[in-house]
C-alpha positions as CSV (number, residue, x, y, z in Angstrom):
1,X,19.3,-11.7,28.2
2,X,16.1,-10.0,28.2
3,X,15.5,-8.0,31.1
4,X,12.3,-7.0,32.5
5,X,13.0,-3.0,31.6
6,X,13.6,-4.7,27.9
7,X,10.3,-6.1,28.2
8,X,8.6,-3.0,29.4
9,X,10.1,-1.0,26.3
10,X,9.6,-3.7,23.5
11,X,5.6,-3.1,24.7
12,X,5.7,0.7,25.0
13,X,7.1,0.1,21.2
14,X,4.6,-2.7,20.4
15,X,1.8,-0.1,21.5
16,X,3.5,2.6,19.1
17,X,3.2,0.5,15.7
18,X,-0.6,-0.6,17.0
19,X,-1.5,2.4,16.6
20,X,0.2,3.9,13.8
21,X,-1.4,0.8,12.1
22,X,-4.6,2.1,13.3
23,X,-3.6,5.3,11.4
24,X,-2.3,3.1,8.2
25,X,-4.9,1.0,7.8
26,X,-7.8,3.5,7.5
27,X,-5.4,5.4,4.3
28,X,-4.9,2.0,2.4
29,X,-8.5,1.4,2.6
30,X,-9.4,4.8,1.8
31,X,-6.7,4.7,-1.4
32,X,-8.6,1.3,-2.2
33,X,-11.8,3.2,-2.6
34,X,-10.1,5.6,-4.8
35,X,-8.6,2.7,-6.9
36,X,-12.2,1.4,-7.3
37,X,-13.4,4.8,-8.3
38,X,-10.5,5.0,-10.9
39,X,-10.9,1.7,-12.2
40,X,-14.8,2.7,-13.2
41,X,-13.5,4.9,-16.2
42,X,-10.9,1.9,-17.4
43,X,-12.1,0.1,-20.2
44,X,-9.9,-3.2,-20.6
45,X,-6.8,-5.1,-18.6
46,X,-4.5,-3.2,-20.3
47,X,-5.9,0.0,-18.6
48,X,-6.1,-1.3,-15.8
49,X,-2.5,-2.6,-15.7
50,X,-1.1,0.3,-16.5
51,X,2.2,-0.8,-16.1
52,X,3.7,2.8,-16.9
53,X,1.7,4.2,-13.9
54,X,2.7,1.5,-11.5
55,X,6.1,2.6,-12.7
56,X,5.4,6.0,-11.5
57,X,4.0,5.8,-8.4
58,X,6.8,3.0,-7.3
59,X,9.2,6.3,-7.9
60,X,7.1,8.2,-6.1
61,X,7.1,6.0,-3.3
62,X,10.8,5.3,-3.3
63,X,11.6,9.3,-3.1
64,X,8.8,10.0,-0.1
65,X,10.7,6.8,1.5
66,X,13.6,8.8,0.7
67,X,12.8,11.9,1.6
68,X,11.4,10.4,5.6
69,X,14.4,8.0,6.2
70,X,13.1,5.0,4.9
71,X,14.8,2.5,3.2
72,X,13.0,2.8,-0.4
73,X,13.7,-1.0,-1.5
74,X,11.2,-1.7,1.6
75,X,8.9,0.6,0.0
76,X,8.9,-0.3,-3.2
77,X,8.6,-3.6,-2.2
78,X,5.2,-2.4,-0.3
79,X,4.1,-0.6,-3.1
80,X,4.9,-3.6,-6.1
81,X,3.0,-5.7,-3.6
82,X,0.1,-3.1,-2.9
83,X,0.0,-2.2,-6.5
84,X,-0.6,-6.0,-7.8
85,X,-3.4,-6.9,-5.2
86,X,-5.2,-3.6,-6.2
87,X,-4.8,-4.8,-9.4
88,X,-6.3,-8.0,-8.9
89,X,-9.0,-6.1,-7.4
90,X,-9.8,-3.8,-9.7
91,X,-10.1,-6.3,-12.6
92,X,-12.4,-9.1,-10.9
93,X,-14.3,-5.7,-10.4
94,X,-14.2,-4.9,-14.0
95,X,-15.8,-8.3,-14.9
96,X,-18.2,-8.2,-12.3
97,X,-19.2,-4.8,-13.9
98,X,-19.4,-6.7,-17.1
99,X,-21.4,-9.6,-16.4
């Protein structure tokens, strides 16, 4: 049973991930920016797919989720997710560029 205490807390928490997500939000659009800048110099899908890279940075991730107490299959799973989006991104922004 749910008390009202329980109730009080769960909303202190609630508040607490608002605004880390406020935080969050802002980087992941600022590392979309970069991704756009990035893809500019790319020259085909392959490039731009760079599955060796993704590789990389899904490491990356993993250890930093490591390294702060997080689970790293969440993180990876984040990242994979995060990764293929920006990669959609980036090439309906390299045709655009070419048409």
């Amino acid at each position: 049973m749910t008390t009202d205490n329980d109730v009080a807390h769960i909303a202190e928490l609630r508040d607490v991930i608002d605004r880390l997500d406020e935080q969050i939000v802002p980087l992941l659009a600022e590392r979309t920016r970069a991704v756009s800048r990035v893809a500019a110099y790319k020259r085909d899908a392959e490039g731009v797919r760079a599955q060796g890279r993704a590789d990389a940075v899904v490491a990356r991730a993993r250890n930093l989720a490591e390294q702060n107490g997080m689970p790293p299959d969440i993180i990876e799973a984040v990242y994979r997710t995060l990764i293929s989006e920006l990669t959609s991104f980036e090439l309906a922004e390299m045709h655009k560029a070419k048409a």
